[in-house]
N, C-alpha and C positions, 0 to 999 in steps of 0.2 A: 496316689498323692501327687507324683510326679506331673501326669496327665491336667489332674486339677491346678495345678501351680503354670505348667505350660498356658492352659488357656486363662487364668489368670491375666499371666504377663501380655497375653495376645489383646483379650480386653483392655486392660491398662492404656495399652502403643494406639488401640484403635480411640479410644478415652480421650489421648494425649491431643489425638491428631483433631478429631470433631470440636474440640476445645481449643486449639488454636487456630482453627478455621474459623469459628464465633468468633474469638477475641480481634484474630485478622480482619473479619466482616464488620467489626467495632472501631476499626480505625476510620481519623480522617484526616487526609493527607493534606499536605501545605503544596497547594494549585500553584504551581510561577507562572503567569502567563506574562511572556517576554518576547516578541517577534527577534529581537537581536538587530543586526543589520538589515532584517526585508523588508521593502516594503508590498505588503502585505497585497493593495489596491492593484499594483501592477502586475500579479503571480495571476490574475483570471484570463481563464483562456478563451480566444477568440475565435468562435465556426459560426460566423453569424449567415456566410456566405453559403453554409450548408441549410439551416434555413427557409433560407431564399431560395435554394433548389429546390424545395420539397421535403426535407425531413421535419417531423416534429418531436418536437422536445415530451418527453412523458416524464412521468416520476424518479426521482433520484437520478437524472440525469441519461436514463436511457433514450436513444433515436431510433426513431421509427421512420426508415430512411425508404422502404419499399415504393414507394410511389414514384423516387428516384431513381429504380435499381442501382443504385451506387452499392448495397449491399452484395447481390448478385453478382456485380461488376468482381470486387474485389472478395468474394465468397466470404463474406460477414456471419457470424453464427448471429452475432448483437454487434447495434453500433453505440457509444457512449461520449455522452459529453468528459473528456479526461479535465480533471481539478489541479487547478495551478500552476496551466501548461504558459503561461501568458510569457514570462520573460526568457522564452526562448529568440534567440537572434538565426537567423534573420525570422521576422516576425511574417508568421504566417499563419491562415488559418488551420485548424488542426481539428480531426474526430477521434476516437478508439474504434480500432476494428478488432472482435476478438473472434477469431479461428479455430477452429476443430482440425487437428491433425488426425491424417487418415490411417496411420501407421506407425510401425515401432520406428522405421529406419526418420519419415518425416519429424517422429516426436524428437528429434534433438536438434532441429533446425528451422521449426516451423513458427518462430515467431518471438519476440522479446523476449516476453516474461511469460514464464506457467501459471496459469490464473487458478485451474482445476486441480481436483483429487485424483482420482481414477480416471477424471473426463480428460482429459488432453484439450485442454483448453487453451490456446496463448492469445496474446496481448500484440496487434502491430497499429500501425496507425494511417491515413488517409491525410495527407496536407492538400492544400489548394493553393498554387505557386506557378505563375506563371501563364493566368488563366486556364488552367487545367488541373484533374485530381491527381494524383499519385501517391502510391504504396512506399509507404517502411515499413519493411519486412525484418529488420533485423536490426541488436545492438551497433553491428558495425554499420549499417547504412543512417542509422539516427545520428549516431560519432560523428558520421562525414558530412552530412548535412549541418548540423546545428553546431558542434565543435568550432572555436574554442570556448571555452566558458569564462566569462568575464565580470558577472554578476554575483551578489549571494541570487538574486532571483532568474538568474539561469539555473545555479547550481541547484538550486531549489527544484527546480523543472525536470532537470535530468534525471535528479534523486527519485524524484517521483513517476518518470517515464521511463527507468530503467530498473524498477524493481517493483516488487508487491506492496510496498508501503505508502499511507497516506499521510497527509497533512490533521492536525488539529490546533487550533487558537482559543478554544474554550473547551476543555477540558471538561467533562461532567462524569462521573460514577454513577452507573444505575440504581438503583434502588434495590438490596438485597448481593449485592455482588463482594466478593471479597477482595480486598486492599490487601497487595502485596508490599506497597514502594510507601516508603512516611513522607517524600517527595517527589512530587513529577513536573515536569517543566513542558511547556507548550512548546509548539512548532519553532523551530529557531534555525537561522544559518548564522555561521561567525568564519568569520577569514581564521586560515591557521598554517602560515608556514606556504606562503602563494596558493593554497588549495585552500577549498571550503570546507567545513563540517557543517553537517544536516543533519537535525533532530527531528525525527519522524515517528512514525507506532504502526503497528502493526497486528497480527493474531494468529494463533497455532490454528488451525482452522483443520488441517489435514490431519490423520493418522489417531494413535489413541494418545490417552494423557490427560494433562490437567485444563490444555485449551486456554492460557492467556491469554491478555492481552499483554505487549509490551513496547515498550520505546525502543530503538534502535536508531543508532548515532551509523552517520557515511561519511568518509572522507570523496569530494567532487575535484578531481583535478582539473588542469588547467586544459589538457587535454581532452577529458571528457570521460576518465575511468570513476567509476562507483564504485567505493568498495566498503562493503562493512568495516565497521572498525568494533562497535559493542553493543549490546544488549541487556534488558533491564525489565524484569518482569514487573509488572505495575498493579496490574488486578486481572478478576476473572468470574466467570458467570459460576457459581455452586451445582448449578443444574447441569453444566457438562463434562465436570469433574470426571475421568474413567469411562469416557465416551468416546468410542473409535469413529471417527467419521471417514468413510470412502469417498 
C-alpha cells in the first residue's frame, strides 16, 4: 500500500507540473515596448567598407569574406555582421570575427566572449581605422579603444560587444512556447547614478535544463565595465525542456 501511495504522490507532482506548464503556455504577457533614452536609428553598425573589399553579406547577417582573405588573415572560423555596434566612439567600421581556440591553456584568453558549448568558440572583432584592418582580440583592448562611454547608445554597444546578449524592440512569443514573465519589456538603456543600465535577453543554450529564454539587466560604466546586475526568465520552447545540449 505504501508502494501504491508513493507512486501516487509521484504522479500527482508530475500532474501538478504538466498542468502548470499548460496553464503557463496559456498566458499572455503585457509586451512594453519602450527604447527608454536610445535612439534606436543610430545603434546600426557600419562595415560598409568591408563590402567594398569583397565580402558578402549572406543570411542573418553572416560574411563570406573568403575572396578577401581578411578571414585567413585574422583566422576567422565565421565573420558576422555584429547588431547595434553603431554608437560606438570613435566611429568606425566594425566585423565579428569568431575563433576557435586551439587549447585548454589558449581557451581563457582567446577572445571576448565564448560563443560555444564544448566548441571553444570566441567572439573578437576586425575594425577598419586608419586605412587599415586590425584585431580586438580582447575585453581589455575593446576598453581601450572605444572607452569612455558617453551615450545610452554607446552603452548599448558595449552591452552587446562584450557579452552573449542581444537586442529586441518587438518582442514576439512563438507559437506553442511557454510564458514564464506576465511582463516583459523591450530593449531599453536609462541613465542610473552616472552609469547606464541595459535591458537585453538572452538563452540557456548550453548544458542540461529547462533552456529559457530570459532578459538580463547590465550596469555600462563610465569607464567601460559590463556587469550583470539581474535576470528574469521570460519563456521557453516545451520541446527542450530536460535536453542537455553539448
Amino acid at each position: 500500500m505504501a508502494s501504491m501511495d508513493a507512486k501516487g504522490i509521484v504522479f500527482s507532482v508530475i500532474s501538478i507540473s504538466v498542468l502548470a506548464i499548460i496553464m503557463a503556455g496559456c498566458l499572455r504577457p503585457n509586451i512594453i515596448t519602450d527604447s527608454g533614452l536610445l535612439n534606436v536609428t543610430a545603434t546600426a553598425t557600419n562595415f560598409s567598407v568591408f563590402i567594398e573589399a569583397g565580402c558578402i553579406e549572406q543570411g542573418n547577417g553572416w560574411l563570406d569574406c573568403s575572396s578577401t582573405s581578411l578571414d585567413k588573415r585574422f583566422s576567422c572560423e565565421e565573420m558576422w555582421v555584429p547588431k547595434g555596434l553603431g554608437g560606438l566612439s570613435p566611429k568606425v567600421q566594425i566585423v565579428e570575427c569568431n575563433v576557435l581556440a586551439k587549447n585548454e591553456i589558449e581557451d581563457t584568453t582567446a577572445g571576448i566572449v565564448r560563443l560555444g558549448c564544448m566548441l571553444p568558440i570566441f567572439r573578437k572583432y576586425i575594425i577598419f581605422v586608419d586605412g587599415e584592418y586590425k584585431l580586438i582580440g580582447s575585453k581589455e583592448e575593446f576598453i581601450q579603444f572605444f572607452a569612455p562611454v558617453e551615450s545610452p547608445e554607446e552603452a548599448l554597444a558595449f552591452a552587446l560587444a562584450l557579452t552573449g546578449a542581444y537586442a529586441d524592440y518587438n518582442m514576439t512569443i512563438p507559437e506553442g512556447y511557454v510564458v514564464l514573465a506576465s511582463e516583459i519589456r523591450t530593449t531599453y538603456v536609462e541613465e542610473s547614478g552616472g552609469n547606464f543600465k541595459v535591458h537585453l535577453f538572452d538563452m540557456q543554450s548550453c548544458g542540461c535544463g529547462s533552456h529559457p529564454y530570459y532578459s538580463v539587466d547590465y550596469t555600462v560604466t563610465l569607464a567601460g565595465d559590463v556587469n550583470e546586475i539581474s535576470t528574469e526568465d521570460i519563456y521557453q520552447n516545451p520541446k527542450l525542456i530536460g535536453l542537455c545540449v553539448d
